[in-house]
C-alpha positions in Angstrom: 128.7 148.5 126.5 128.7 147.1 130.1 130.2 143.9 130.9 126.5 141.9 131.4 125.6 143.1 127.9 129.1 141.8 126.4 128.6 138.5 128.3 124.9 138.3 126.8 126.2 138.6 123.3 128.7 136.4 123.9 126.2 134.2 125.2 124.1 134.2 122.2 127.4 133.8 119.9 128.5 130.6 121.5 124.7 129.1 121.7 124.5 130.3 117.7 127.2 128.6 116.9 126.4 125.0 118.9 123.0 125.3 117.4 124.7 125.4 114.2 127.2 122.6 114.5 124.7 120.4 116.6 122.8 119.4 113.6 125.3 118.3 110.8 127.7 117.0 113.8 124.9 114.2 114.5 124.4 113.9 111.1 127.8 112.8 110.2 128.1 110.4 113.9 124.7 108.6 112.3 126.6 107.9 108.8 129.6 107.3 110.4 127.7 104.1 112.4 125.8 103.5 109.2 128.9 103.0 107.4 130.4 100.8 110.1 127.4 98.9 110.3 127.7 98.6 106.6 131.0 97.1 106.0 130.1 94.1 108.7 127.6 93.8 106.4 129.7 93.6 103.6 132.3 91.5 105.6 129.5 89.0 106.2 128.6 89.0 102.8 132.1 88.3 101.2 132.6 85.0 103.6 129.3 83.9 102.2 130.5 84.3 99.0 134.0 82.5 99.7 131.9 79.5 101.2 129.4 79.3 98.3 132.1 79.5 95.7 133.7 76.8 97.8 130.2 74.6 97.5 130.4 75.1 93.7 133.9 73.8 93.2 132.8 70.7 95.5 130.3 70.0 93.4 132.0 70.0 90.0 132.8 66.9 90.4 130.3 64.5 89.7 131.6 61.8 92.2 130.6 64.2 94.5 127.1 65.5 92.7 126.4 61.6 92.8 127.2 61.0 96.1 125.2 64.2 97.3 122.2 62.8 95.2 122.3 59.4 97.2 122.3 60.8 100.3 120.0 63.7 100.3 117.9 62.4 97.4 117.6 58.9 98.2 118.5 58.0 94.1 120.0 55.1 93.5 122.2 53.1 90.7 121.0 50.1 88.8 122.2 47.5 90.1 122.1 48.6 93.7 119.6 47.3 96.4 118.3 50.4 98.5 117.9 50.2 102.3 116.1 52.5 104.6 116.2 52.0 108.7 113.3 53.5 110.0 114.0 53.8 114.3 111.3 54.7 116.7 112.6 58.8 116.7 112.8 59.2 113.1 108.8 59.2 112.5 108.8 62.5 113.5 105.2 64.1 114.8 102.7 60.8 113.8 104.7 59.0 116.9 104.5 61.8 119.3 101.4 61.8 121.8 99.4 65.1 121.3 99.0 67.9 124.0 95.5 68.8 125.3 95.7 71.3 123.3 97.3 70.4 120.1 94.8 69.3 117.1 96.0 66.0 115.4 96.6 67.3 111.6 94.3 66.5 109.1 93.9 66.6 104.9 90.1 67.6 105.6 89.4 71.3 104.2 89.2 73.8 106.6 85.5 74.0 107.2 85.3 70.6 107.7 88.1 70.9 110.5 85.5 73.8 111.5 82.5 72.3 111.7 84.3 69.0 113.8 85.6 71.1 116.5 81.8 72.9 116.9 80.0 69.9 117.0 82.7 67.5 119.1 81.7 67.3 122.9 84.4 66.9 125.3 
């Protein structure tokens, strides 16, 4: 055989055999960033579970069940007089002036709001 025909096969060998490892060598580099993408994951999910077990022992006791119940349910004990400051910021979106194009909400039905906004002139 002559040297260019030796080269050829050679050649062929060498492409064979990238052809060959090409495919499962891409295979294994994508599981190999799924698995590292999976164990942040995982990581992630284990400090959520340290802070919610932390929650739950907060709130077995029932000083502290009460107290969450005042603040974010508003409940109060007989015997106690409940106050509530309203300031100007805390009325939320019925203080604030509407855009052009904002429409002010309303409890109409939706045709309703429909039919307004086809028959209001500007």
């Amino acid at each position: 055989m002559s040297t260019t025909r030796r080269a050829a096969i050679v050649a062929i060998v060498v492409c064979a055999l990238a052809f060959t490892i090409a495919v499962p060598l891409r295979t294994y580099l994508s599981q190999q960033a799924e698995v590292s993408e999976q164990e942040a994951r995982q990581q992630q999910l284990r400090q959520q579970v340290e802070q919610l077990e932390e929650r739950k022992a907060e709130l077995s006791d029932p000083a502290q069940v009460e107290a969450e119940a005042k603040r974010r349910l508003r409940y109060v004990t007989p015997g106690e007089t409940p106050y509530i400051v309203q300031l100007p910021g805390d009325r939320g979106d019925e203080s604030r002036p509407l855009r052009g194009d904002e429409q002010p909400h309303s409890d109409a039905a939706w045709y309703e709001n429909l039919w307004d906004g086809v028959t209001e002139r500007e």
